[in-house]
C-alpha positions as CSV (number, residue, x, y, z in Angstrom):
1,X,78.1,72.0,146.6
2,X,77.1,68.5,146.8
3,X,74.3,68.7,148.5
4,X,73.1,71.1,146.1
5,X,73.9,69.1,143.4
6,X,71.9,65.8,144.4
7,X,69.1,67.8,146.4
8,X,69.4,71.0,146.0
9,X,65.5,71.9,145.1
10,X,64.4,70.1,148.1
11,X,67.3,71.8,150.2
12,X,68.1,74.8,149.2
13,X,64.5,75.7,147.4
14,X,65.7,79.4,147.6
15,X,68.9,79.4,145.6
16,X,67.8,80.0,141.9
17,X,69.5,80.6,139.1
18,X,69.6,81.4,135.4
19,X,70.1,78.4,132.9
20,X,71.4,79.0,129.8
21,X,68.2,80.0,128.2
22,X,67.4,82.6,130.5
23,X,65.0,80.7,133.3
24,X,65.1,80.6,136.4
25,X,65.9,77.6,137.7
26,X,66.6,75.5,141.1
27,X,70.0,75.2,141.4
28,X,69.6,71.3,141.3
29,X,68.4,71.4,137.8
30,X,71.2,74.3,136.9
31,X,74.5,72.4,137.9
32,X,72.9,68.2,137.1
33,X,71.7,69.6,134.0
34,X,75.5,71.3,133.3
35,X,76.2,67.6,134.2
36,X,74.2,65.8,132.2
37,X,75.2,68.2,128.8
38,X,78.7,67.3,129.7
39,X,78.5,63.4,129.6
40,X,76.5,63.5,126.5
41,X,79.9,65.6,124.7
42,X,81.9,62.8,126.1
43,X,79.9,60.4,124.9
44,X,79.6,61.7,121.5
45,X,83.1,62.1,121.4
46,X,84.5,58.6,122.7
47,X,81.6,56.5,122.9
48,X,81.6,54.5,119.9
49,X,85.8,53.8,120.2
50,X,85.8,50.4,120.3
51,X,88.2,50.3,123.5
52,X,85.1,52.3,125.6
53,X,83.5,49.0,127.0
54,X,81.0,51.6,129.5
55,X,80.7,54.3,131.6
56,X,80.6,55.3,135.1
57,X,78.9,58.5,136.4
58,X,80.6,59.6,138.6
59,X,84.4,58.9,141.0
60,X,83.7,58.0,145.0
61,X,80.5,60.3,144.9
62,X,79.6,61.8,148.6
63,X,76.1,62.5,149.6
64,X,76.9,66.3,151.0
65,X,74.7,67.3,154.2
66,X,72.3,64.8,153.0
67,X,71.0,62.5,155.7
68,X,73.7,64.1,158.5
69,X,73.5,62.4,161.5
70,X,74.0,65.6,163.0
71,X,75.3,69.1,161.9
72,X,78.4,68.8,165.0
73,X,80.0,65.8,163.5
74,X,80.5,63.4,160.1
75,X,81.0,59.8,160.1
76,X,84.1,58.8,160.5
77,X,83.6,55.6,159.0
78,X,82.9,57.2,155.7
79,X,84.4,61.0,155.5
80,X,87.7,61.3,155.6
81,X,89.1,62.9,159.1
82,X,93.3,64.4,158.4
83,X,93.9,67.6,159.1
84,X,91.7,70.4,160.0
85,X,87.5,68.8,159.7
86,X,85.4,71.1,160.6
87,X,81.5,70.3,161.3
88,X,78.4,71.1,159.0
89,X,77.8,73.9,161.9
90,X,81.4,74.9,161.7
91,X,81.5,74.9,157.9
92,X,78.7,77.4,157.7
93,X,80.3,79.4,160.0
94,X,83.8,79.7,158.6
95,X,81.8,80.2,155.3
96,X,80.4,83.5,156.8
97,X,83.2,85.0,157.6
98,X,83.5,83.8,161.6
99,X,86.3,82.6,163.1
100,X,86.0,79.6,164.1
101,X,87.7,76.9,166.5
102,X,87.9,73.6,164.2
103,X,89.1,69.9,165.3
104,X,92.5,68.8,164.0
105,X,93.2,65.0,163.0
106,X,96.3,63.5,162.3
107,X,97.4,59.7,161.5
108,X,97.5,57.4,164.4
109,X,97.4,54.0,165.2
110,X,95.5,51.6,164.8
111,X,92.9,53.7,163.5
112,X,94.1,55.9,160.4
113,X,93.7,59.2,162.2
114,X,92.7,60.7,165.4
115,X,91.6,64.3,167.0
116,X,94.6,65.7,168.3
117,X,93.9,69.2,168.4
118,X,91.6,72.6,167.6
119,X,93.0,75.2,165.5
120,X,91.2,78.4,165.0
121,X,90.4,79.4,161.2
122,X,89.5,82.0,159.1
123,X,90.7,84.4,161.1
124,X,91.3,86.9,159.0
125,X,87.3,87.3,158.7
126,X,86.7,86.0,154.8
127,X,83.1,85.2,153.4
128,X,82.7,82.5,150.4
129,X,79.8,84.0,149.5
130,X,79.5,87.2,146.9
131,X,77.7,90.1,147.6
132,X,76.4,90.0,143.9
133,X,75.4,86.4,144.1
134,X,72.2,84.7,143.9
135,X,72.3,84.6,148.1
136,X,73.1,88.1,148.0
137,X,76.2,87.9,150.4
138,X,74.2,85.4,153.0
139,X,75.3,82.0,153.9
140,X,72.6,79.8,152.0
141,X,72.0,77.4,155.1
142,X,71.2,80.9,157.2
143,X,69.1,81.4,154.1
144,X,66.9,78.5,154.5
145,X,67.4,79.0,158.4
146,X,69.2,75.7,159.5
147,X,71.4,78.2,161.7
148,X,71.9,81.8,162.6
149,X,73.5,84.3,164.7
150,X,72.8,85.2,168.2
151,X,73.4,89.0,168.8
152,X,72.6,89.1,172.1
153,X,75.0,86.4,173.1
154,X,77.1,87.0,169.8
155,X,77.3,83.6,169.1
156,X,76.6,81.0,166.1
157,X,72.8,78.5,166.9
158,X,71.6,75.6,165.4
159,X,68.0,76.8,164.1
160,X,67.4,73.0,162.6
161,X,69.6,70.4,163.7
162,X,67.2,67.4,161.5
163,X,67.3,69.6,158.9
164,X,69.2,67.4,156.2
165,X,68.1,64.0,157.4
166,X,64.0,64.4,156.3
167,X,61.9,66.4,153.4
168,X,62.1,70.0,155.0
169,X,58.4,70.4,153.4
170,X,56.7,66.9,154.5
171,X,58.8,65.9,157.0
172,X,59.3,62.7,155.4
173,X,62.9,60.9,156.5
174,X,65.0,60.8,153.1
175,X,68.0,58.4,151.4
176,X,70.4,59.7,149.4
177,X,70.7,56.5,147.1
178,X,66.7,56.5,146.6
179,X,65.7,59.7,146.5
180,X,68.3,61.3,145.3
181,X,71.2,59.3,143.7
182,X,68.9,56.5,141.9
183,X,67.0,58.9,139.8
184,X,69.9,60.7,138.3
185,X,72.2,57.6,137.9
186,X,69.4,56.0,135.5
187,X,68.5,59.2,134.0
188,X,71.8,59.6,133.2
189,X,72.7,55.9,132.2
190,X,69.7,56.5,129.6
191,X,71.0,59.2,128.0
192,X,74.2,58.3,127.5
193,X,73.0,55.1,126.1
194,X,70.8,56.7,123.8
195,X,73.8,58.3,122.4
196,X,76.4,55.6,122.1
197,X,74.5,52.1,122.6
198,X,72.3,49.9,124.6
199,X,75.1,47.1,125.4
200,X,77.6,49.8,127.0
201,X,78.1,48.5,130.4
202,X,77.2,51.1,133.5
203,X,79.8,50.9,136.3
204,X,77.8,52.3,139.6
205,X,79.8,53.1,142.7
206,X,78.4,53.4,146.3
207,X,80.0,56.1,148.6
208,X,83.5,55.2,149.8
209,X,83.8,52.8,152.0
210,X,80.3,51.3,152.4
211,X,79.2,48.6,151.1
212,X,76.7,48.0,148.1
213,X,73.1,49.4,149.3
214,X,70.4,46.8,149.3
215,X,68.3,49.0,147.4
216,X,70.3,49.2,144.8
217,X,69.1,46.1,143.3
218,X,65.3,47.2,142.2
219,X,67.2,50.5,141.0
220,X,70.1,49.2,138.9
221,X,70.7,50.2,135.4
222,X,70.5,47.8,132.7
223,X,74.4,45.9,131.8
224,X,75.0,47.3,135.2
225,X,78.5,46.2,136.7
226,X,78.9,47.5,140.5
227,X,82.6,49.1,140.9
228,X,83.4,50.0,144.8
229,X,86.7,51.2,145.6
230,X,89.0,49.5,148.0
231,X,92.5,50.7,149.5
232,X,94.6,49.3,152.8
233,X,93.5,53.3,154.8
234,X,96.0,52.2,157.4
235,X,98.9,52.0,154.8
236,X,97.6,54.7,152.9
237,X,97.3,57.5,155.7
238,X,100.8,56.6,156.9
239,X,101.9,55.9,153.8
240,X,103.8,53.2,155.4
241,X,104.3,48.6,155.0
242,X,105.8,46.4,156.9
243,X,105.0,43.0,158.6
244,X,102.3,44.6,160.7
245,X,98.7,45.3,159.2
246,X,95.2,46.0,160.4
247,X,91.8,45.2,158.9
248,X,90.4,49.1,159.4
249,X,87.1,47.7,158.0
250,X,86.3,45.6,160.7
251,X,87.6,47.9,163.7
252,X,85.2,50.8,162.2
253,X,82.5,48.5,162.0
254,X,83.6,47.6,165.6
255,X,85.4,44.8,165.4
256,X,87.4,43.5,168.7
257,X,90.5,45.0,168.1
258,X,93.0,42.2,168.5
259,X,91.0,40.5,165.8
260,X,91.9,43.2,163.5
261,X,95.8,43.0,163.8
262,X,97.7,40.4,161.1
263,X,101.6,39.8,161.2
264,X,103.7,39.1,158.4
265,X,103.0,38.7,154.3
266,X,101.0,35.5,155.1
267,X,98.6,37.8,157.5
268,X,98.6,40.6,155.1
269,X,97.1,38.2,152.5
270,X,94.8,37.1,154.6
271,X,93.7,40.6,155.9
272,X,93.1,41.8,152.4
273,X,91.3,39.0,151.2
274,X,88.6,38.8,154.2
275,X,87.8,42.7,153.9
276,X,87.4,42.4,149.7
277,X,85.4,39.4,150.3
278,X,83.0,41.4,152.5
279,X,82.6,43.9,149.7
280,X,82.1,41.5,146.8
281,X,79.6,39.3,149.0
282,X,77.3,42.0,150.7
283,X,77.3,43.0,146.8
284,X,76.0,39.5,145.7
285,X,73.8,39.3,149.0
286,X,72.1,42.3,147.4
287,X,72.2,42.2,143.7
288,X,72.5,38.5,143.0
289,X,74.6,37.2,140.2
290,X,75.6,40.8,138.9
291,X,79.6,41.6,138.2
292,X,81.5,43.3,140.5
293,X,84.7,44.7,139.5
294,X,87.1,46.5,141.8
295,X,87.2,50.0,140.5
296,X,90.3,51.1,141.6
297,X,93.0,49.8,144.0
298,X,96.4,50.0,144.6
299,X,100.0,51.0,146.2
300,X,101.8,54.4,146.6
301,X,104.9,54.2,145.3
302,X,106.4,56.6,147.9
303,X,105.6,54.7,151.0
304,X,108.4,54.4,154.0
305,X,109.5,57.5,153.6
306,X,110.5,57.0,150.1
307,X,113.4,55.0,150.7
308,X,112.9,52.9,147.8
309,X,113.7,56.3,145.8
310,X,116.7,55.7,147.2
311,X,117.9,52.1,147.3
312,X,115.8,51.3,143.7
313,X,114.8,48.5,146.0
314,X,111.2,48.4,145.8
315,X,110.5,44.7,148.0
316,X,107.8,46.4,150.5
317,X,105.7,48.2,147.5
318,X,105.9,44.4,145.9
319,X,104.9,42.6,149.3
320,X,101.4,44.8,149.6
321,X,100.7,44.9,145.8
322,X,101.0,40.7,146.1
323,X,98.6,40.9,149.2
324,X,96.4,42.9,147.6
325,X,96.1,40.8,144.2
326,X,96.2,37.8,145.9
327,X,92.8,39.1,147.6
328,X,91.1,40.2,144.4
329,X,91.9,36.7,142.5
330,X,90.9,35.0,145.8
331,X,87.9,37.2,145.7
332,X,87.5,35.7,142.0
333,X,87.0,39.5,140.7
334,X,88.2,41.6,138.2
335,X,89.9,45.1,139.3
336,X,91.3,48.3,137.5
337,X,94.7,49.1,139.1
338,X,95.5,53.2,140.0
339,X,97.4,53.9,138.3
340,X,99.7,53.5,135.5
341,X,100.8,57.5,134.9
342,X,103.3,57.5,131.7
343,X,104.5,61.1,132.9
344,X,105.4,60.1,136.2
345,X,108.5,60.6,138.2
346,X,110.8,60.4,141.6
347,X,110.2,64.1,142.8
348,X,106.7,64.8,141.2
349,X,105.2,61.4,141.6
350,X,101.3,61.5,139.9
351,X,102.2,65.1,139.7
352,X,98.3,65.2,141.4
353,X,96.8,65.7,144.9
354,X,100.3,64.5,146.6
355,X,100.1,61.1,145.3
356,X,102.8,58.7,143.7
357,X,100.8,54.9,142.9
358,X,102.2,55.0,139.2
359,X,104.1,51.5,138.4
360,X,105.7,52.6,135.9
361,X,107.9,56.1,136.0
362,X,109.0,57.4,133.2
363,X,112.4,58.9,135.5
364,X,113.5,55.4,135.1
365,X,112.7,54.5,132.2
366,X,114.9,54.2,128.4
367,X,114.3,56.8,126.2
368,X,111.3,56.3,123.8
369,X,114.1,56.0,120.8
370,X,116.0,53.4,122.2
371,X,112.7,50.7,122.7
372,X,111.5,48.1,120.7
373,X,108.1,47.8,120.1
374,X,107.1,44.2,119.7
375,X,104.6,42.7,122.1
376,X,107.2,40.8,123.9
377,X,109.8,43.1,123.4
378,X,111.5,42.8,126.8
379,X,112.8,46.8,126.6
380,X,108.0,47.1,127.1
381,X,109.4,46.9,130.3
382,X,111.6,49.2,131.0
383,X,110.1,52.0,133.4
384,X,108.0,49.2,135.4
385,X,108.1,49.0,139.1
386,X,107.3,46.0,140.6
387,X,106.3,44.2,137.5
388,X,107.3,40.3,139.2
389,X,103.8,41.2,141.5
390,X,102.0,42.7,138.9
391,X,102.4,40.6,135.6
392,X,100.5,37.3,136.9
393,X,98.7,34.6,135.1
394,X,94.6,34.9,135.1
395,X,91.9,33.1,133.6
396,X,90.9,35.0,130.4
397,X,88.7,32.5,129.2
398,X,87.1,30.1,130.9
399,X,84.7,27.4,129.3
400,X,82.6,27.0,133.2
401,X,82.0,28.6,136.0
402,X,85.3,29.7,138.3
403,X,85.6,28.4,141.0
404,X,88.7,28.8,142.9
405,X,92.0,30.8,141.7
406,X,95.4,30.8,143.8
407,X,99.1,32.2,142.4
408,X,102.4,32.0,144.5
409,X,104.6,34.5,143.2
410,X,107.4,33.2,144.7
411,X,107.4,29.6,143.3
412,X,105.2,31.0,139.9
413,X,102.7,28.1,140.2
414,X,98.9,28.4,140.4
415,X,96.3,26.4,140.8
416,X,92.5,27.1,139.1
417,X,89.6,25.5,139.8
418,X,86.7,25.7,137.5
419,X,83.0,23.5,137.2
420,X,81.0,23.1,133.8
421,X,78.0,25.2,134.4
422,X,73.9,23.7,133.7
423,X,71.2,25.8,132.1
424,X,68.8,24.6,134.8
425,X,67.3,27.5,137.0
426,X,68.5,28.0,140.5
427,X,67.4,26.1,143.0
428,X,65.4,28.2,145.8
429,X,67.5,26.1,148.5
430,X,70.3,28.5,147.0
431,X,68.2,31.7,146.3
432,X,67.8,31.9,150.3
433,X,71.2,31.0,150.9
434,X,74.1,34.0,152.0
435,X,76.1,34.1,148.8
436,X,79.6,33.5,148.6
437,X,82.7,33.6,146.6
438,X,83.1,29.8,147.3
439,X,80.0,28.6,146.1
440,X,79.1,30.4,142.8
441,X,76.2,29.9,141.3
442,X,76.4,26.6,138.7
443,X,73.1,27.3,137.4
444,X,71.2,29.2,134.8
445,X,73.8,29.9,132.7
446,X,74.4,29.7,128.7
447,X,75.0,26.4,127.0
448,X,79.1,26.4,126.9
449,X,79.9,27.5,123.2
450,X,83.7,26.5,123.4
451,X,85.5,23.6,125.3
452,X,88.7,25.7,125.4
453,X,90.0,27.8,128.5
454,X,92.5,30.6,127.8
455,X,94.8,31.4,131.0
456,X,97.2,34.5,130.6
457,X,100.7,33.0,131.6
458,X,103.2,36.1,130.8
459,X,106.4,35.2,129.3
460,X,108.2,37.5,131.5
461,X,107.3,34.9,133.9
462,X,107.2,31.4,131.5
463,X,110.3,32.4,128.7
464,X,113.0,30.1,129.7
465,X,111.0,27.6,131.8
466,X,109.0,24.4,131.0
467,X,105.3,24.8,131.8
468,X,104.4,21.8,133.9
469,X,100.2,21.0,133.5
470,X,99.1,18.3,136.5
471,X,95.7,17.7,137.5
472,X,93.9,17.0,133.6
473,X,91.0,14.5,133.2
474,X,91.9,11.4,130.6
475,X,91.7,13.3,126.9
476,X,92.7,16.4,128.2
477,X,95.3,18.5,126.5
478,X,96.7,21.7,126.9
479,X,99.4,24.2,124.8
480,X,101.4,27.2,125.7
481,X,101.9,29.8,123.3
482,X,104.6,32.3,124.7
483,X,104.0,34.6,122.0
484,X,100.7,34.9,122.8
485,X,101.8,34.6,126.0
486,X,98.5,32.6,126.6
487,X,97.8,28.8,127.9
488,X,95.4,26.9,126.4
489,X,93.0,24.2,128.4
490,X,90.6,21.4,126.4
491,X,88.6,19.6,129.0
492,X,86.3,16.9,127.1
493,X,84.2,15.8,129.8
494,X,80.8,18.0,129.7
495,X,79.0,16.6,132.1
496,X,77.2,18.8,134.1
497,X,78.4,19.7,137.0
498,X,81.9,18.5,136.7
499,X,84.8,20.0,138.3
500,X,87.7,20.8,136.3
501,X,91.5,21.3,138.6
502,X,94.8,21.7,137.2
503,X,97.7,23.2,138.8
504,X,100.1,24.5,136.6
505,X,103.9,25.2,137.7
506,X,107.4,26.0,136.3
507,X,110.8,24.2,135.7
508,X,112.6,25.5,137.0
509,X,110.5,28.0,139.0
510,X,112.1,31.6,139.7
511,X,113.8,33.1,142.4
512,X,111.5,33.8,145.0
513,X,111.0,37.7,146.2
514,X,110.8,37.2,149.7
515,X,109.5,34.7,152.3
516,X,105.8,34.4,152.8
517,X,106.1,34.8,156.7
518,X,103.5,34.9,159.7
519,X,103.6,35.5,163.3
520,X,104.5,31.8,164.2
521,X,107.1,31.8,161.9
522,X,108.8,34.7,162.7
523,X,108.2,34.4,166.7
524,X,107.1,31.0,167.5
525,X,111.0,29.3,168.6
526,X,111.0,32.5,170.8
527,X,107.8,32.2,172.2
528,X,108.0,28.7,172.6
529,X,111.5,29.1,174.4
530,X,109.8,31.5,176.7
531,X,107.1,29.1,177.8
532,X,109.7,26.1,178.1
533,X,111.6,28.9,180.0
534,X,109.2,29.5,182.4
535,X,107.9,25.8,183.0
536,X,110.8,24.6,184.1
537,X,111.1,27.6,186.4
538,X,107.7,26.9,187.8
539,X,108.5,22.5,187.7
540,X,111.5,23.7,190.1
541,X,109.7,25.7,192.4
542,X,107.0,23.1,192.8
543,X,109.3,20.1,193.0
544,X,111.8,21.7,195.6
């Protein structure tokens, strides 16, 4: 179906269909334009709600059979393998009606999943395709002869093994994002602008797991933000945390594996944040100073075999959502967190696709009659899981350039970095350079419009406590509103360039959630007893 949908008259050439007037179409044109007439109902209907900041086309869109290495095997590094993953060649097949012999994949370690097995399916001889459809009973890729069946050995062939990875009619090699993902991502992002407004921002994903295209950058929409998707695949196959994590982006991407392993919360951190920094600096490397948000992220709920379900003690779900937060505001990037699922249970979870990441369940939550409503009504909370690694302070305003963001849960201090930006163009020296989220770009921004920098600085984390500002210049000031549960920053000096640093803190600080801990910590007195151990073993051999 995808591959239809993106390329289906260059494809399937064969397949027509009706439209709604009556015409024959390609079945490209039938099911994008089906697409297209949907978004523009949704943006007539939402679009103007002030809430509706932009759009994005489409959730982690796949490319199909487009540009297949082969028709025996997908990329691992990008399709999913759990379970029964049958080839391009073995999905036409089943499709048929054969029976055929398909590779089974199940978790593992360290990568997320490994071929364990074959299973034989469809064996009770079903065809996906209708007698009375448009490919009158036929498999459309026998159609358009990419395969076929070999009576005389009574056995499926490849006809066309290259078949999706060039222009069947000019044998020109093809790219899903230029040839077949750009054109409808603009064409869409016009219409829908056309219907609600030019400013609406355009939120454009890449395929799972890769990182942003280089071409997308003479392609992008206008007001485009780019929006990949991140998860830890190691904890979410297994659905298990502990001390022990591995960077599965590098060790796809063939990384030494002993490289990839991190012990303890401090290593988790660190994983995190080197593998979101990849994605948000190949994204800067190939779209320059364009926002990139993380589109969606997050924990499941139901990890460890659910035993938080039945201790109420939710400490590992609040180690990895730390890790992974502390990497997006390291990353000094915004990020839209899956999910929050008002409907949301023990037993049910998401009540979708097996998944439980709401924070907040509504099984353990008050009654709606018994809340208060007031912003900082402290019965908001009720329902909320892991809320102490969720509900963090972040720059909502800043009057510069950020520069440098780091929170301790534990302790509830921060420290944020930030340098007034210049209106001078960018040096080429720093056009060439690799980009990174150290060294933003200072340059060629607006005049600053406000000297004031607003920091979110919950009260769930500040009622109670003094908040403690080091680190201002002479004529600084600063103010904490709990009830707008904002902290306010005045830096006078303006001069260009200038770095602004404060570190902000608590009196007295809450009790930390656990210990930050790393491999040294946890097994350095052993490992250094065992060394002393065997010195002195080896000093009395040698001495005697």
């Amino acid at each position: 179906m995808a591959t239809c949908f993106w390329a289906g008259a260059t494809y399937a050439p064969k397949l027509l269909v009706k439209d709604r007037h009556g015409k024959e179409v390609s079945i490209q044109e039938y099911l994008q334009s089906a697409f297209l007439d949907m978004w523009e109902l949704v943006a007539r209907s939402v679009g103007d709600l002030e809430g509706v900041l932009g759009f994005e086309m489409m959730n982690e869109p796949h490319r199909g059979y487009i540009q297949i290495p082969s028709l025996h095997a997908f990329d691992y590094n990008t399709d999913l393998h759990l379970s029964h993953v049958p080839s391009a060649f073995q999905s036409f097949q089943l499709g048929a009606g054969h029976p055929t012999l398909v590779s089974t994949w199940t978790r593992s370690f360290p990568m997320p999943t490994k071929k364990t097995s074959t299973t034989l399916l469809n064996t009770s001889k079903r065809k996906a395709w209708r007698p009375d459809g448009p490919s009158n009973g036929r498999c459309l890729w026998e159609l358009h002869h990419v395969w076929g069946w070999d009576n005389v050995k009574d056995q499926p062939v490849v006809l066309q093994e290259n078949y999706f990875s060039k222009n069947p009619v000019t044998g020109k090699k093809v790219d899903w994002y230029t040839d077949f993902y750009y054109p409808l991502l603009n064409q869409w992002a016009e219409r829908v602008r056309t219907i609600t407004s030019p400013d609406k921002l355009i939120f454009v994903e890449p395929i799972p797991n890769e990182f942003c295209p280089t071409s997308l950058a003479e392609h992008q929409p206008a007001n485009m933000v780019f929006a990949p998707h991140w998860y830890d695949l190691n904890a979410l196959f297994a659905k298990a945390y502990g001390d022990f994590t591995v960077n599965v982006q590098g060790l796809s991407r063939g990384m030494f594996p002993l490289k990839t392993f991190y012990w303890g919360h401090k290593g988790a951190r660190e994983n995190y944040t080197l593998q979101i920094r990849n994605i948000v600096e190949k994204a800067y490397d190939s779209l320059g100073e364009r926002p990139v948000l993380l589109g969606e992220c997050g924990v499941p709920m139901d990890m460890n075999k659910g035993e938080a379900f039945e201790t109420g003690d939710f400490k590992w779900q609040a180690r990895m959502m730390d890790a992974l937060i502390t990497a997006l505001e390291q990353s000094l990037i915004g990020f839209t967190l899956w999910n929050y699922n008002p409907a949301n249970d023990d037993q049910r979870g998401d009540d979708w696709n097996g998944e439980n990441f709401s924070w907040f369940s509504r099984g353990r939550a008050l009654p709606s009659s018994l809340l208060y409503y007031e912003q900082d009504a402290p019965s908001l909370d009720n329902g909320g899981r892991i809320l102490q690694s969720i509900v963090r302070p972040y720059a909502a305003k800043t009057a510069g350039i950020p520069i440098h963001f780091q929170y301790e849960m534990n302790t509830g201090a921060f420290t944020y970095t930030w340098v007034n930006s210049t209106p001078n163009p960018a040096s080429q020296t720093y056009l060439k350079e690799e980009k990174s989220i150290f060294k933003p770009p200072r340059t060629a921004h607006p005049a600053l419009t406000s000297l004031e920098t607003e920091i979110f600085l919950p009260s769930q984390l500040a009622h109670g406590r003094r908040v403690i500002v080091k680190g201002l210049d002479p004529g600084g000031k600063h103010r904490y509103d709990e009830s707008r549960q904002t902290l306010f920053i005045v830096c006078q000096d303006t001069t260009l360039d200038k770095v602004h640093s404060i570190v902000v803190s608590l009196d007295p600080p809450p009790v930390p959630a656990f210990a930050v801990n790393d491999f040294w910590g946890d097994f350095g007195g052993m490992i250094t007893s065992i060394l002393v151990a065997i010195a002195a073993i080896l000093a009395y051999f040698f001495l005697h």
